[in-house]
N, C-alpha and C positions, 0 to 999 in steps of 0.2 A: 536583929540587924545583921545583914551583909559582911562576911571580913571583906575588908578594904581590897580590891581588885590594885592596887600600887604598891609594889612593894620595894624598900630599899633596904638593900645589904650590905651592913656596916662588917663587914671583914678585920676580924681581930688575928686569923690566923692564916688566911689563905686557903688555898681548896685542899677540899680531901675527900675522897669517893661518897661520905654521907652527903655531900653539896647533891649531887645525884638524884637521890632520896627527896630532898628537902624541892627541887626544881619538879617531879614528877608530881608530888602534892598539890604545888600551887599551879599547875595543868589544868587539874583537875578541880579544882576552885574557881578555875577560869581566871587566875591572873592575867592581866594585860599588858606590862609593866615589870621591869623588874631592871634596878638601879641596885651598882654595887659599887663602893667608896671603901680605899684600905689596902689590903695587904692583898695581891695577887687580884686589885679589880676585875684588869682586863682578859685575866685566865678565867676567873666564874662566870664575867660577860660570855664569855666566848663558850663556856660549860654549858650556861643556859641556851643559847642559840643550839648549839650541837643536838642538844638533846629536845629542845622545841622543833628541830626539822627532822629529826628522827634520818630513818631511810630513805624517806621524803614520799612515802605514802598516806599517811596519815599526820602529815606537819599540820604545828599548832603553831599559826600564829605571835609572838611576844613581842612587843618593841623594849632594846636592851639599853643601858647606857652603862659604861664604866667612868667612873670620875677617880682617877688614881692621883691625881693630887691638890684636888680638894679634901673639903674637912665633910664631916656628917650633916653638918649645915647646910653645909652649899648643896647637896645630893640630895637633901629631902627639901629644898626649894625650887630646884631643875623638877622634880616630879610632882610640885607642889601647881609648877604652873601647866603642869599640862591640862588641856582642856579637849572637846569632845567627846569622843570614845572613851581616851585616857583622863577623865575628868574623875573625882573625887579624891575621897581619905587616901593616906599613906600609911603603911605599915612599917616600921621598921624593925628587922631580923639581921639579928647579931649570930655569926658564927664565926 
């Protein structure tokens, strides 16, 4: 089976240059998605975007959302309802 193309990131500490790392992996997995709820949401939204549009020769595509004061719940049913492209499973990754 597929890892789940949705992913949401429950933010326990805020970013730190491995977030980097951890965004260039799910590139390449073909993530579609990627929801971040917690501590510095709108800084890893905005990490992810940065590094999805690169130089802008070779941008990848993501659709991002940060949810900074909802709970884990609310964030994995905002990604829960999305449907066409962004349809299926949700993954969630804690860092």
């Amino acid at each position: 089976m597929p890892l789940p193309r949705k992913i949401v990131v429950h933010s326990v500490r805020g970013y730190s240059p491995d977030f980097d790392a951890l965004v260039a992996v799910w590139i390449k997995e073909g993530v579609n998605f990627v929801g971040v709820v917690g501590v510095e949401a709108e800084k890893l939204e905005d990490v992810v975007d940065d590094i999805s549009v690169g130089d802008g020769t070779n941008s990848y595509f993501m659709l991002t959302t940060a949810h900074p004061r909802e709970s884990l719940a609310e964030a994995v049913a905002f990604a829960e309802s999305l449907s066409g492209e962004h349809a299926g499973p949700v993954r969630i990754v804690e860092f």
